[in-house]
Structure formats: structure tokens, C-alpha cells
C-alpha positions as CSV (number, residue, x, y, z in Angstrom):
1,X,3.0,7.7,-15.3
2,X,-0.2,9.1,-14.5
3,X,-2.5,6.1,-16.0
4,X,-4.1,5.2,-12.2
5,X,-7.4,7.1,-11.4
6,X,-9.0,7.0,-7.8
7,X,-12.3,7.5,-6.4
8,X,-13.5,7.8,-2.8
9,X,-17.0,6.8,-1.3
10,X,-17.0,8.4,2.8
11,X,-19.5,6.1,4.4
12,X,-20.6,4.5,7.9
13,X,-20.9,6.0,11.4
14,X,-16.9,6.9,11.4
15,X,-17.4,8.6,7.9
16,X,-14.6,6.2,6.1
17,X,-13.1,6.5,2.9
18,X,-13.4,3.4,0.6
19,X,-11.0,4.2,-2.0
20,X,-11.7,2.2,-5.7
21,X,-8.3,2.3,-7.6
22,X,-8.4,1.8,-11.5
23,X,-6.8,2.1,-14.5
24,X,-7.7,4.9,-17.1
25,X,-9.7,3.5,-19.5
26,X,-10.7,0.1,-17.7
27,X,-13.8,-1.0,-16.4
28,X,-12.1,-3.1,-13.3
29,X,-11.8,-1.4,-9.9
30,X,-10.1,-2.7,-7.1
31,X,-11.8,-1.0,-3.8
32,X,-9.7,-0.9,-0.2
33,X,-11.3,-0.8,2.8
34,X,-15.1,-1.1,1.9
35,X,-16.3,0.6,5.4
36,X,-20.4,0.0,5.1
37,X,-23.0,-0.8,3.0
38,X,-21.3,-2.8,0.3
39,X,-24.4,-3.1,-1.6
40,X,-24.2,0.7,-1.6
41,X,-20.8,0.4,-2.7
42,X,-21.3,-2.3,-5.2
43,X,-24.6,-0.6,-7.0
44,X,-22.3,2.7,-7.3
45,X,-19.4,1.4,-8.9
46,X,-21.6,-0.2,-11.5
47,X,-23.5,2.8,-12.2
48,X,-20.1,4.0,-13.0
49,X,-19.4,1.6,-15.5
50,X,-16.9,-0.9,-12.9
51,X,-17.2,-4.1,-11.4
52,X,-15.0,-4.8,-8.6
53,X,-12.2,-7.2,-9.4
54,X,-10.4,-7.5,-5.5
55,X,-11.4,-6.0,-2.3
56,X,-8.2,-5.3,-0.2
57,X,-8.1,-3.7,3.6
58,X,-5.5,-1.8,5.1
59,X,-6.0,-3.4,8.6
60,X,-9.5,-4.9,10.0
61,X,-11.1,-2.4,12.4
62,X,-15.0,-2.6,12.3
63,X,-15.4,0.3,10.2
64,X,-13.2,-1.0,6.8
65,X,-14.6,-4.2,7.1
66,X,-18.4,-4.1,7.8
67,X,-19.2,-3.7,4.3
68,X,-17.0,-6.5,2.9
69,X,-19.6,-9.6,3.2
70,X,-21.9,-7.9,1.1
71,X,-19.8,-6.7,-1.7
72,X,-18.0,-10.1,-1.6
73,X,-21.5,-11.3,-2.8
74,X,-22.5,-9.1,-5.0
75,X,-18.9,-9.1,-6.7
76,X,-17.5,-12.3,-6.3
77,X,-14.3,-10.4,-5.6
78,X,-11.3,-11.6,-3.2
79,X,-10.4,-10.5,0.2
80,X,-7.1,-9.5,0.4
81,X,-5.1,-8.5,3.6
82,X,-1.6,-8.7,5.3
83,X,-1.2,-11.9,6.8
84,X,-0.1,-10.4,10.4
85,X,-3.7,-8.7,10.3
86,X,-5.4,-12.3,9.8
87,X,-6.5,-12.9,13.2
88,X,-7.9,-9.4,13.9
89,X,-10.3,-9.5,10.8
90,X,-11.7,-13.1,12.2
91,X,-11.8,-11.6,15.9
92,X,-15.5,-9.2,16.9
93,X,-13.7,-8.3,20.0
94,X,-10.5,-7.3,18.5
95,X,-11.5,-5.6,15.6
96,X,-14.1,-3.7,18.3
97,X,-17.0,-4.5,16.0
98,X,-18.9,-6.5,18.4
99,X,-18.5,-3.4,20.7
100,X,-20.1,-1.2,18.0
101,X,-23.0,-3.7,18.4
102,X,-22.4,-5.2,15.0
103,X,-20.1,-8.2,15.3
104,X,-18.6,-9.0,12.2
105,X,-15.4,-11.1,11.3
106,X,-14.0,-11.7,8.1
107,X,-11.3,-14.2,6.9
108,X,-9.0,-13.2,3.9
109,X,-9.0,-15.2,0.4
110,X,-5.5,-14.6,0.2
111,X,-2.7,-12.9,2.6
112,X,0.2,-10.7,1.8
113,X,3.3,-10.5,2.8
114,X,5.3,-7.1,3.8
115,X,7.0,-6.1,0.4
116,X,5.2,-8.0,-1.8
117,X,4.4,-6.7,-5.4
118,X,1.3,-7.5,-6.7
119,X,-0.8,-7.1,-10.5
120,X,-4.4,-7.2,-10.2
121,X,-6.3,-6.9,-13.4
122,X,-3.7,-4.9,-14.1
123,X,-2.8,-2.8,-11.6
124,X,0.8,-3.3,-9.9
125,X,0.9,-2.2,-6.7
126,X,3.5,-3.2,-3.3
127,X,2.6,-4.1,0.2
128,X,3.8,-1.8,2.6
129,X,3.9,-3.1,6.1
130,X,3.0,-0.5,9.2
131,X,2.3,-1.6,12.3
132,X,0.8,0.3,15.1
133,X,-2.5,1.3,14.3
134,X,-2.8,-2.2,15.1
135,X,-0.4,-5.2,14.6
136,X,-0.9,-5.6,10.8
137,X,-1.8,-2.6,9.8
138,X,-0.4,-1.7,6.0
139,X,-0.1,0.6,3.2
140,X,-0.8,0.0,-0.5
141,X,2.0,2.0,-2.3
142,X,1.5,2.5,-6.7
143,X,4.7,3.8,-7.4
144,X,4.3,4.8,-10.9
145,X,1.4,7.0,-9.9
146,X,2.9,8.3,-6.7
147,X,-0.4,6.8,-4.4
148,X,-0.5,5.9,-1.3
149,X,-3.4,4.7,0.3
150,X,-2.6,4.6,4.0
151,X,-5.6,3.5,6.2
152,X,-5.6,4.3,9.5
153,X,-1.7,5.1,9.7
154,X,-1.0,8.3,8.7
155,X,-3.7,11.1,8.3
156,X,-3.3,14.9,6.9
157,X,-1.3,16.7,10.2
158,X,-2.6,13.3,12.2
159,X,-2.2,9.7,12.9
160,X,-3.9,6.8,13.5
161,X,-5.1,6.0,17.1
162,X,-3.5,3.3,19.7
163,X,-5.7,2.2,22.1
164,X,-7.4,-1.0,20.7
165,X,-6.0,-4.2,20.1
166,X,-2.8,-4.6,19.2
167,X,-2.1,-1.0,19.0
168,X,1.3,0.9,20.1
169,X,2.1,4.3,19.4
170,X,5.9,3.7,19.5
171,X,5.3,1.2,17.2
172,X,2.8,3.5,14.6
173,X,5.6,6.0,14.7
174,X,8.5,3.9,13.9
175,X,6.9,2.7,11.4
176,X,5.4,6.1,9.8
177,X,9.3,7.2,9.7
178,X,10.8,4.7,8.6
179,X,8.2,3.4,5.6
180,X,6.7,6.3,4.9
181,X,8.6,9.4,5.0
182,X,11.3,7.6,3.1
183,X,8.8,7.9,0.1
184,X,8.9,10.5,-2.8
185,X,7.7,14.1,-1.4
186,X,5.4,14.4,-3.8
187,X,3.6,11.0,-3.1
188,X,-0.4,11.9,-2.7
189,X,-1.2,9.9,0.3
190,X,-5.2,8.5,0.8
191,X,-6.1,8.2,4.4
192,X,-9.0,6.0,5.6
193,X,-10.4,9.2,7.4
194,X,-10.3,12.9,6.5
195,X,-8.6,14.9,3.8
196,X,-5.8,13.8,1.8
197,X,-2.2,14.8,2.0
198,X,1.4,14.7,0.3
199,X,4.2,12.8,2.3
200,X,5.9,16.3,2.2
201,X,3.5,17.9,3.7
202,X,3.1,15.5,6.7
203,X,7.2,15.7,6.9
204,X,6.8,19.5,7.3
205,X,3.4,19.8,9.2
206,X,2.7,16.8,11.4
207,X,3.4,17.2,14.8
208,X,3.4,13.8,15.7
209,X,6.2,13.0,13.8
């Protein structure tokens, strides 16, 4: 219990969290949703002592995925995603970054499926599905360390927005209360925008649930 550390990095024009996950101890970081500037990303996890073992994404909207090509290169780390998210991340227009006048698309080394328990360098972690936010939208859950690192799906007193590709708010909602609330209380939940929460906290303060 307790053996997980995380760090944030808040970068890029929608001020993103890029979360790097690790164990205490270790020298390997696995880093979720690298938002911009992966050289940025990459130069100040090695200053820290890491290098960057996997690169996973929550869901592929323009602003968790810009920086992936470049830390990709400078890493040689895997892309990781859910595999009902695969055809957003390849898509400019449907992951809106060729509207933010930087079209990008990325293509997963390997998929996920919803459920699935994974151990990377180490780290064990499951797959939570959540659509809405967009169609494959997920959740990393480490059990053992009560962390959640949420995306764009749930936020502190928030949730993610709807009205892009693939989006539906019935859908985010559903899925919020039925995958997520259903977790420990005291679960520390890592959102890919703003403050983070406790899934007690949301259960008791977030009006859109």
C-alpha cells in the first residue's frame, strides 16, 4: 500500500495535466496523457532521474496527444489506448486537432480492452472503460494505491464536456455512476484538467451527478 508516487506537468494552451505514475524507489515512469511539448516532457523527467517506460492516454482529444510523437522519439516508449478510442486518435477532425490548427493523429502500439489488468515495469494497474467524453474515453484505476487518473471524465465538482465527436452526456454520466462512484471513497482521483479530488467528495459535491 502506498508504494505508487505521482507527478503532474500542466502544459499546452488548455493547461493539461500529464500525470507520470511510478514506483517509490524506481527510475521508470509511465506518463498518461502527454498534452504538449513532449521534448519538454521528456528532458524533465530525466532531470528527475526517469525515463519513460509507456505512454498511455485516457482518450485522444488534441490536447493529450499533441505531445505524444515527440516523446515517442525521444523515449522509445509504447502508445497505449483503449481500443474503442483507436479511430479517434488516427482522426485530425475528430480529435478536433486539425481545428486547433495543428493536425495531429496518432495510432496506438497496443490497445486495451475494458477491464484489463496490466504490469508495466512494474506497475499493475486496470482499464476502466468510460464513455462519453467521447466514445472510448477510459480511466486508469491502481487499486493498491487508491489512484485514479480520470482524463477528461470526471473533474473536482465537474465533468468532462460533450459536444465533440462521439460525445454524449447521457452516456458520460452513466458511466461516471456506474464505474466510478462504485469505487472506494477515499480513492484520490487525477483529472486531465484542474484540481484533484476524492470519489467521495464528487459523490457529495458534484452537481452533475
Amino acid at each position: 500500500m502506498g508504494r505508487l508516487k505521482i507527478g503532474k506537468i500542466t502544459l499546452g494552451v488548455c493547461q493539461t495535466n500529464c500525470y507520470f505514475v511510478y514506483e517509490e524507489g524506481s527510475g521508470k515512469a509511465l506518463v498518461f496523457d502527454p498534452a504538449d511539448r513532449g521534448d519538454y516532457i521528456f528532458e524533465s523527467l530525466k532531470d528527475k532521474g526517469f525515463t519513460v517506460d509507456a505512454i498511455l492516454l485516457t482518450h485522444g482529444h488534441f490536447d493529450h496527444i499533441w505531445g505524444v510523437p515527440r516523446l515517442k522519439e525521444l523515449s522509445g516508449a509504447k502508445l497505449y489506448a483503449y481500443e474503442k478510442e483507436q479511430e479517434l486518435c488516427g482522426s485530425p477532425s475528430m480529435n478536433i486537432s486539425a481545428q486547433a490548427g495543428r493536425a495531429l493523429g496518432v495510432t496506438p502500439d497496443e490497445l486495451f480492452r475494458d477491464g484489463e489488468e496490466f504490469v508495466i515495469s512494474g506497475i499493475r494497474g486496470k482499464v476502466i472503460a468510460t464513455p462519453g467524453h467521447t466514445g472510448g474515453s477510459c480511466c486508469y484505476y491502481f487499486e493498491e494505491d487508491k489512484i485514479l487518473i480520470s482524463g477528461d471524465t470526471l473533474f473536482q465538482e465537474s465533468v468532462g464536456r460533450t459536444d465533440f465527436p462521439t460525445g454524449s452526456m447521457g452516456t458520460l454520466i452513466r458511466s461516471i455512476r456506474e464505474r466510478l462512484l462504485v469505487l472506494p471513497e477515499d480513492v484520490k482521483v487525477y483529472p486531465g484538467h484542474g484540481p484533484s479530488t476524492t470519489i467521495g467528495y464528487e459523490k457529495e459535491n458534484n452537481s452533475f451527478l
